[in-house]
N, C-alpha and C positions, 0 to 999 in steps of 0.2 A: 655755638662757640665758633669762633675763627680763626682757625690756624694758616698760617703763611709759611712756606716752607723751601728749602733749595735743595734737590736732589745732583748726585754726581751724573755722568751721562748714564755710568752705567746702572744705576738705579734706576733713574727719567725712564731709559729704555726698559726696563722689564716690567715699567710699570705700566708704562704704555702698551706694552704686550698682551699684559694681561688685560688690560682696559679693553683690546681688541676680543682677547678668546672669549672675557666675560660678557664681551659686547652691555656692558653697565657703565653708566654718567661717573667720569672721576671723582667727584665729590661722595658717592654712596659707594664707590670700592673703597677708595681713601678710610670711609669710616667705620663702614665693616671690616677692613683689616686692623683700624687702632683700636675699635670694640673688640676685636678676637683678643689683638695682643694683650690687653689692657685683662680682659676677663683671666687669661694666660698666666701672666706675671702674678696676680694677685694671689696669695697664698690665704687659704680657706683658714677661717680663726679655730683657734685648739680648742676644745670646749675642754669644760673640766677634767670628765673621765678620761679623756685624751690624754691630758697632762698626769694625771696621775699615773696610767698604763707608762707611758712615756720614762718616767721618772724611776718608776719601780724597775723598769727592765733596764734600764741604764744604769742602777746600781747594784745588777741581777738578784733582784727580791721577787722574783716568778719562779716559780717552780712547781714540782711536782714530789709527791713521797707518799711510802704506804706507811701508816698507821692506822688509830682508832678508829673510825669511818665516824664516832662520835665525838672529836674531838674537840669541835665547838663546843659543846656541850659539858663533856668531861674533862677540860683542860686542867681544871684546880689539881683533880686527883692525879694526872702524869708532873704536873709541879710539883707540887705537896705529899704526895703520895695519899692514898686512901683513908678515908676519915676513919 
């Protein structure tokens, strides 16, 4: 791709600086820096469990508590009470 571009002085100059310290062709600094930014900016997609975790603590449905340790299991009978 081909990018064309106009920097102010004071940008030209620090870029030229760095053109110097990295001692690296303007063309492959130029693209390594809009590669960085670009990888930078781009925000990593949510995967599902993400959004869920996300969700739940956002409308504080995380938590902790002691009860039954079987409670998965025994949940009817703390509703229901005992057959």
């Amino acid at each position: 791709m081909h990018i064309e571009a106009e920097l102010d002085d004071v940008h030209a100059e620090r870029l030229l600086e760095l053109q110097k310290h990295t001692n690296k062709p303007l063309p492959q600094l130029v693209a390594e820096m809009l590669a960085k930014a670009i990888d930078e900016t781009l925000a990593p997609m949510e995967t599902e469990g993400q959004k869920v975790l996300r969700i739940l603590e956002a409308h504080q449905l995380l938590g902790c508590m002691e009860d039954d340790a079987r409670l998965s299991v025994d949940y009817k009978k703390h509703l229901w009470g005992s057959p």
